[in-house]
C-alpha positions as CSV (number, residue, x, y, z in Angstrom):
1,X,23.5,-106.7,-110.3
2,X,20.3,-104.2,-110.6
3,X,20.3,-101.1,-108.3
4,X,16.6,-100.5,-106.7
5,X,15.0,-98.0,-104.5
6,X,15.4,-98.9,-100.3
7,X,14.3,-95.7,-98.6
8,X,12.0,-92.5,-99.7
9,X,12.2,-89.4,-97.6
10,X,11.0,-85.7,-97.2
11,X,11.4,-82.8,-95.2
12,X,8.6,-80.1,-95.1
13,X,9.1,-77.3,-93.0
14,X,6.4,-76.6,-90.2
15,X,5.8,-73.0,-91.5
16,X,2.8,-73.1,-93.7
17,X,1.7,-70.2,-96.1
18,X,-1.9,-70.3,-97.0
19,X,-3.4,-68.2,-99.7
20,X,-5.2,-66.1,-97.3
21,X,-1.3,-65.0,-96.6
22,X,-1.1,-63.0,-99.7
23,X,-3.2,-59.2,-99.4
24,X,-6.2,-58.9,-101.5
25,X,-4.1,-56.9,-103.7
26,X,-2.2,-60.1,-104.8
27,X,-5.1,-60.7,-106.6
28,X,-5.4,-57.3,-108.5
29,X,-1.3,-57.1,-109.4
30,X,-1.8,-60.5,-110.5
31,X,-4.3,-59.0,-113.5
32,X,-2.0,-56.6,-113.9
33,X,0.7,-58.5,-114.5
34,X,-0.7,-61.9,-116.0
35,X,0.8,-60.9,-119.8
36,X,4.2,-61.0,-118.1
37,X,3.8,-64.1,-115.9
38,X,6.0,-66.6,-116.2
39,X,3.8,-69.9,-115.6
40,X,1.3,-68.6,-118.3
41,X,0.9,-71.3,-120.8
42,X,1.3,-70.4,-124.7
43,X,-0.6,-73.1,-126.4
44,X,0.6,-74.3,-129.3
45,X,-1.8,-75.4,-131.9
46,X,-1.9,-79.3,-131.8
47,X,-3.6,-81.8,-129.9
48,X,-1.0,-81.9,-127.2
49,X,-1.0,-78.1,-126.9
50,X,-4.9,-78.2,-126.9
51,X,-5.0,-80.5,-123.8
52,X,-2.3,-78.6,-122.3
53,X,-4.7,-75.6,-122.8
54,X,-8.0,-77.8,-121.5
55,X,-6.1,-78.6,-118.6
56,X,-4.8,-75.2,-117.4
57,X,-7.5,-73.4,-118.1
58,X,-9.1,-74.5,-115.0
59,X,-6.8,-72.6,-112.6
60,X,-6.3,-69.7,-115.7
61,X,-7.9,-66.7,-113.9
62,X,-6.7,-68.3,-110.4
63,X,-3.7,-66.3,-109.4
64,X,-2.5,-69.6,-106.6
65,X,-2.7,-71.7,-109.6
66,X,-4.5,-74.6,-107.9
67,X,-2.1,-74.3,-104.6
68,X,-4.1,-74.0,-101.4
69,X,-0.8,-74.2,-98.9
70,X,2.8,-74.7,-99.2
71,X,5.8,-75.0,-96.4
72,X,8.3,-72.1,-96.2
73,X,11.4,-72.3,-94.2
74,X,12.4,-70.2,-91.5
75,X,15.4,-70.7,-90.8
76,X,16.7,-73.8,-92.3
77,X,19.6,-74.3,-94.9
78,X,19.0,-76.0,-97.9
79,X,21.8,-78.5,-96.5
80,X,19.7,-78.9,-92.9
81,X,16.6,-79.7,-95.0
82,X,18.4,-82.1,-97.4
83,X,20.0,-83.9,-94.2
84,X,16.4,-83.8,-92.8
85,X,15.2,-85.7,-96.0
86,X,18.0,-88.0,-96.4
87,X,17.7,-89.1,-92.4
88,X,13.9,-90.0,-93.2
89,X,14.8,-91.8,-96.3
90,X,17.8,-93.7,-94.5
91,X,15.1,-94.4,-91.5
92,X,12.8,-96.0,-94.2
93,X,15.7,-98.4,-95.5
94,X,16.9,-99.5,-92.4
95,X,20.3,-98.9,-93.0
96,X,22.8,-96.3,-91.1
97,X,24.3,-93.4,-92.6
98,X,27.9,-95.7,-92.0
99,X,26.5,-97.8,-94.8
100,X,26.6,-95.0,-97.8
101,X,29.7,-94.6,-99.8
102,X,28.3,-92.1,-102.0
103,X,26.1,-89.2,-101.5
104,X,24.7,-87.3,-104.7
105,X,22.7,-84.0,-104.0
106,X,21.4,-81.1,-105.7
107,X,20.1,-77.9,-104.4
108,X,17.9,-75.1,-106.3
109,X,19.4,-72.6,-104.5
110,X,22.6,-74.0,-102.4
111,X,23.9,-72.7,-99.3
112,X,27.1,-71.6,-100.8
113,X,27.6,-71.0,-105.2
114,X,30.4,-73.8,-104.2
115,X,30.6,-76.5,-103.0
116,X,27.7,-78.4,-103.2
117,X,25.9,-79.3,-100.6
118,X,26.6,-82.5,-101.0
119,X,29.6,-83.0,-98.3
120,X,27.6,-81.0,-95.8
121,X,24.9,-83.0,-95.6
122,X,27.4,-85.9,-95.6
123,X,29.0,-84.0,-92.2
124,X,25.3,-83.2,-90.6
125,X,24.8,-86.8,-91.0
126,X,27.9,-88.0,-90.0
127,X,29.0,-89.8,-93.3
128,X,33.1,-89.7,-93.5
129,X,33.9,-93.0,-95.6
130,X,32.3,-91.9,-98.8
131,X,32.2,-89.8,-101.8
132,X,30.3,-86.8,-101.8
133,X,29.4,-85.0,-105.5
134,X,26.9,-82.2,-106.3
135,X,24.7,-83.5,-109.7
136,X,22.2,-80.8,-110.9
137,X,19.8,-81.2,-113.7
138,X,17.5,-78.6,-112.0
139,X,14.0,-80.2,-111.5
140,X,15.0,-83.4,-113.7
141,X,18.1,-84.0,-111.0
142,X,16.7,-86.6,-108.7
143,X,16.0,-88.8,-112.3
144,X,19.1,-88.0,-113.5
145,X,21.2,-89.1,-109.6
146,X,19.0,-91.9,-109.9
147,X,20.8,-93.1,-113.5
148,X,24.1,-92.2,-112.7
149,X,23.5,-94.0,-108.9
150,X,22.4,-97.8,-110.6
151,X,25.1,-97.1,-113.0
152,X,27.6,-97.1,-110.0
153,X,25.7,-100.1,-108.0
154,X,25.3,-102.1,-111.1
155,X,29.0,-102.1,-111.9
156,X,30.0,-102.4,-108.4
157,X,31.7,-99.1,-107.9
158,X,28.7,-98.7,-105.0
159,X,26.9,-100.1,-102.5
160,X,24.6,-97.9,-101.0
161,X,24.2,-94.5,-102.7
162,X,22.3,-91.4,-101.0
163,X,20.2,-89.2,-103.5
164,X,19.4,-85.9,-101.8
165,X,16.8,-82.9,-103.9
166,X,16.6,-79.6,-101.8
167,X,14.1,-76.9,-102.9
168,X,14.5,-74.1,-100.5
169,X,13.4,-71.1,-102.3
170,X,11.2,-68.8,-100.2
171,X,14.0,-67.2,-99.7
172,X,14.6,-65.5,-102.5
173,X,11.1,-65.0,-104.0
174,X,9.2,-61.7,-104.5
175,X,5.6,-61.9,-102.9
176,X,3.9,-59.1,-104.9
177,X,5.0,-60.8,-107.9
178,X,2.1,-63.7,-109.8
179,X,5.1,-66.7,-109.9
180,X,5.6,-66.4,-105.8
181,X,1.8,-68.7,-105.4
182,X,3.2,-71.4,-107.4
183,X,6.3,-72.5,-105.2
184,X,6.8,-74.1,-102.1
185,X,9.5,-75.5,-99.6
186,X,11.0,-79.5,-99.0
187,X,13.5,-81.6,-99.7
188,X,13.6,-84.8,-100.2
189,X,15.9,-88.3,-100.5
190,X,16.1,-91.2,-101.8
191,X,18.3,-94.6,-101.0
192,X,19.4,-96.6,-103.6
193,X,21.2,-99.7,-103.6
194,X,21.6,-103.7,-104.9
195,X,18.0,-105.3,-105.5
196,X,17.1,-108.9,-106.9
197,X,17.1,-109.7,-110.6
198,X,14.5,-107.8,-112.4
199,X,14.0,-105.2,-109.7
200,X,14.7,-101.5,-110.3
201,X,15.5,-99.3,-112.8
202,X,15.1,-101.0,-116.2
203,X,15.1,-98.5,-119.1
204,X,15.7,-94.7,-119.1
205,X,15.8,-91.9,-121.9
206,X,17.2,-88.5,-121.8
207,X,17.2,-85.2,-123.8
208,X,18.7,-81.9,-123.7
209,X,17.8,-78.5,-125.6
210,X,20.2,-75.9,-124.6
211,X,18.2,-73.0,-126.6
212,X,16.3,-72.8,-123.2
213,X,19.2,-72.5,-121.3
214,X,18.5,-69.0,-119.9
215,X,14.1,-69.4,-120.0
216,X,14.2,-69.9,-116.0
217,X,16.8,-68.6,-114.2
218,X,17.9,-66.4,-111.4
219,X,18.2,-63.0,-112.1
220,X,18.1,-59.6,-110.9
221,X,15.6,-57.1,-113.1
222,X,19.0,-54.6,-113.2
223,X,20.6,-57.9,-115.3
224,X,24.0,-56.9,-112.8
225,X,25.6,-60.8,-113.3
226,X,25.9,-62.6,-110.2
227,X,29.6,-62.3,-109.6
228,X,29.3,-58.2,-108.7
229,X,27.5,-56.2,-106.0
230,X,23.8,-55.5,-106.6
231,X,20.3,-56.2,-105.9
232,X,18.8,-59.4,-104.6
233,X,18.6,-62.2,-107.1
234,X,14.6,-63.4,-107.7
235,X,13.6,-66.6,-109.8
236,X,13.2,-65.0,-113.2
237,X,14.2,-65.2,-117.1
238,X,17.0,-64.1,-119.1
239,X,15.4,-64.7,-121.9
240,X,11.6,-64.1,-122.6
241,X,11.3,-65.6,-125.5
242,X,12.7,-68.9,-124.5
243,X,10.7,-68.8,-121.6
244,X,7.1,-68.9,-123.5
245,X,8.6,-71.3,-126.2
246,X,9.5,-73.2,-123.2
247,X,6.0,-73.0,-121.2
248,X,4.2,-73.5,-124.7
249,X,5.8,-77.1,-124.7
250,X,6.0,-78.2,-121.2
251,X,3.4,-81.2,-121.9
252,X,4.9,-81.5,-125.0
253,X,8.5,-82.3,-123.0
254,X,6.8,-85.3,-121.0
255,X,5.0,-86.8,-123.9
256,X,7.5,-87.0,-126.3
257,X,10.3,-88.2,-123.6
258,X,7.7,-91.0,-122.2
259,X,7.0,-91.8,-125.7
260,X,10.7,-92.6,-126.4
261,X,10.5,-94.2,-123.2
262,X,8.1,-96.5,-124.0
263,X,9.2,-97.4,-127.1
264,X,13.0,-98.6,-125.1
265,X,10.6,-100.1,-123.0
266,X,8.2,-101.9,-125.2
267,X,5.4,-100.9,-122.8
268,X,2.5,-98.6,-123.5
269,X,0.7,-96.4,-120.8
270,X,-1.9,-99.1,-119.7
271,X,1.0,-101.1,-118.8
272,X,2.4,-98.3,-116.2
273,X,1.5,-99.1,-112.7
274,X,2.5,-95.5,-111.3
275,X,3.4,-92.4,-113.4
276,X,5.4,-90.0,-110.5
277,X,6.0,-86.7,-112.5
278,X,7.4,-83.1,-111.2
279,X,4.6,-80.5,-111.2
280,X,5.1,-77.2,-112.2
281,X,1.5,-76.7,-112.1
282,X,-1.5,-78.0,-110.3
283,X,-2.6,-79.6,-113.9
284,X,0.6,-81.3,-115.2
285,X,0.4,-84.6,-113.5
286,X,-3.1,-85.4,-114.8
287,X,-2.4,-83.8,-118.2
288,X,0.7,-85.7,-118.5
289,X,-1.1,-89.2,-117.7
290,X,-3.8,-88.3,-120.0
291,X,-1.7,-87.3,-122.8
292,X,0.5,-91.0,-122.5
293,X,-2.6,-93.5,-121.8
294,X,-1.9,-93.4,-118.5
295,X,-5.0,-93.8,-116.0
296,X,-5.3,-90.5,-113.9
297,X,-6.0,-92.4,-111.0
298,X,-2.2,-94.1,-111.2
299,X,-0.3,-91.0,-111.3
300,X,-0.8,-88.9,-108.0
301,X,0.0,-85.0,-107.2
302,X,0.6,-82.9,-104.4
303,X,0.5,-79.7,-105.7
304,X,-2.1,-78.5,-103.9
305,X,-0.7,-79.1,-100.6
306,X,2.9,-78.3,-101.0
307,X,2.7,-76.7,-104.9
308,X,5.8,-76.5,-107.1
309,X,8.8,-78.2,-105.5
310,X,11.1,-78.9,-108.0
311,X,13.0,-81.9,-108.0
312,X,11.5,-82.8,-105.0
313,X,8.1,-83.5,-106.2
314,X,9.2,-86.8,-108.2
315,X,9.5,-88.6,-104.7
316,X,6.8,-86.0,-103.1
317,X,4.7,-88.0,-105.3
318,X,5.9,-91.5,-105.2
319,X,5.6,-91.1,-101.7
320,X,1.9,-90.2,-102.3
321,X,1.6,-93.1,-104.3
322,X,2.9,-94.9,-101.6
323,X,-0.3,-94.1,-99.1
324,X,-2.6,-94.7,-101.4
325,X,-0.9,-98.3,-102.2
326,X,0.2,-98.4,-105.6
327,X,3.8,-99.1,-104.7
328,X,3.3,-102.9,-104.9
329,X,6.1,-104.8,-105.6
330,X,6.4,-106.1,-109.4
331,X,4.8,-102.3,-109.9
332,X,6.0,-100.7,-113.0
333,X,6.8,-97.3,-112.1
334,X,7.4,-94.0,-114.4
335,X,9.7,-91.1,-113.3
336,X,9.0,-88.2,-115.5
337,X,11.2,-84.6,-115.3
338,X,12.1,-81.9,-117.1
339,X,14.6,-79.3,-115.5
340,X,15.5,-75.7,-116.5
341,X,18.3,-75.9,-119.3
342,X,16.7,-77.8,-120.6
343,X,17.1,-81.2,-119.7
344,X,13.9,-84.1,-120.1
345,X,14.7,-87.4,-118.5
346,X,13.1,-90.4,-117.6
347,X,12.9,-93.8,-115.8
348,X,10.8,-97.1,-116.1
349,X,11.5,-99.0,-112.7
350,X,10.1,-102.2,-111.3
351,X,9.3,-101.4,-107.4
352,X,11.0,-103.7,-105.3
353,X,10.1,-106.3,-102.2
354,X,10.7,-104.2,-98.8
């Protein structure tokens, strides 16, 4: 039995914050502080590292990185979003919440340090006959659910599985600082379940370089741990030098893991249909496609209307790639992450009938 995609969802909060949000001094502390700025890409000196360069230097001296807007939440748990999401998703399936024994979520920045979310979302949507598991690979988890998810449908061990990705982070970010611009709000969701032979996922690859473990994390600048009293925690590093060897090879990440990809799949980049990436930048989609033999116009972003939402830009993009009607079925699709950790992983799928 193969295990193939049902339902996309996404929750975006109505609250928008433009760049005309920020005070004019954003743009002067963002001078100041562009040495020290996390999202600043170290180029390495190779051709990947050189298109890397090419790429970003087109939103280099731009302190919004190529955002224009993102959605904030006011208000809303990162288990009210995810239940948000995964209601759309279930909506676009056809199928009732009744119908999922399994629910897999993952949250950037949970409700509670435990539990997952996972069984509160199950509870918001009514879900009782099921098994409901936090799996966090950071930004690479909704690849990584989507693996372990046809692993449980194609051995029979599920039916209908419920993938949720929450990103609610505004919460916790410092505006005067350059890294705020770059992130947004969502959540999204995706359904998986039993498709016809030949549909779905049909090769995947994985990697994992622990070195980087502490590159992006969430700290406070005191470095209190997050088990005692103290100071807000922020999206930062606990390790600086980790986090530039990291940023200097984000493109190299994607290309080498779609290479080995590739080869698994026997396919090269002319044969992909849609490349869906995450986008920690504005440029890393097209970069990405370029890099792989990909055509740009087959691997969509929407960065600069909703800008860095972890996990959830994998199916913030596919479900661009939807509207602009590349999600044929027979499509081969690409699902490429990498998540803090450091953990690479991705997907080749053939897009189903709906």
């Amino acid at each position: 039995m193969s295990a193939t995609i049902h339902g996309l969802g996404m929750f975006l909060p109505e609250t928008i914050r433009q760049n005309d949000d920020w005070p004019p001094s954003f743009r002067e502390q963002f001078e100041r502080l562009r040495r020290d700025d996390l999202t600043r890409i170290d180029p390495t000196e190779d051709a990947i590292g050189a298109l890397a360069q090419r790429h970003a230097a087109v939103h280099e001296r731009d302190p919004f990185r190529g955002a224009r807007r993102r959605h904030v939440v006011t208000g809303t748990t990162s288990s009210e979003a995810g239940a948000l999401a995964a209601r759309a998703a279930l909506d676009d399936a056809g199928i009732s919440a009744s119908e999922v024994d399994l629910v897999l979520s993952h949250a950037l920045v949970p409700e509670r340090v435990s539990p997952p979310d996972a069984a509160r979302i199950a509870a918001h949507l009514g879900i009782r006959r099921a098994v409901a598991l936090g799996l966090d690979a950071v930004c690479a988890s909704v690849i990584a659910q989507l693996v372990v998810a046809s692993a449980m449908i194609e051995s029979g061990r599920a039916r209908r599985v419920l993938l949720v990705q929450s990103h609610v982070v505004s919460p916790t970010l410092d505006y005067a600082q350059p890294a705020s611009a770059i992130f947004g709000d969502a959540a999204t969701a995706l359904v998986v379940g039993p498709g016809a032979r030949g549909e779905g996922l049909r090769a995947d690859v994985a990697s994992v370089d622990g070195s980087m473990h502490a590159a992006v994390s969430f700290e406070r600048r005191s470095g209190t741990p997050w088990h005692a009293a103290g100071e807000a925690m922020h999206p930062a590093s606990a390790d600086r030098l980790a986090t530039h060897r990291m940023t200097s090879r984000l493109l190299h990440f994607g290309v080498d893991t779609l290479g080995a990809l590739f080869d698994r799949a026997r396919i090269h980049g002319t044969d992909v249909d849609v490349l869906s990436s995450i986008q920690p930048a504005a440029w890393y989609p097209a970069a990405l496609a370029e890099a792989v033999g990909v055509p740009r116009v087959r691997a969509p972003s929407t960065f600069d209307r909703i800008a860095h939402v972890g996990a959830c830009g994998v199916v913030a993009n596919l479900l661009e790639a939807r509207a602009q009607g590349l999600l044929v079925p027979g499509a081969q699709v690409v699902l490429y992450a990498h998540g803090a950790g450091m953990n690479c992983v991705a997907a080749l799928l053939r897009w189903g009938q709906r």
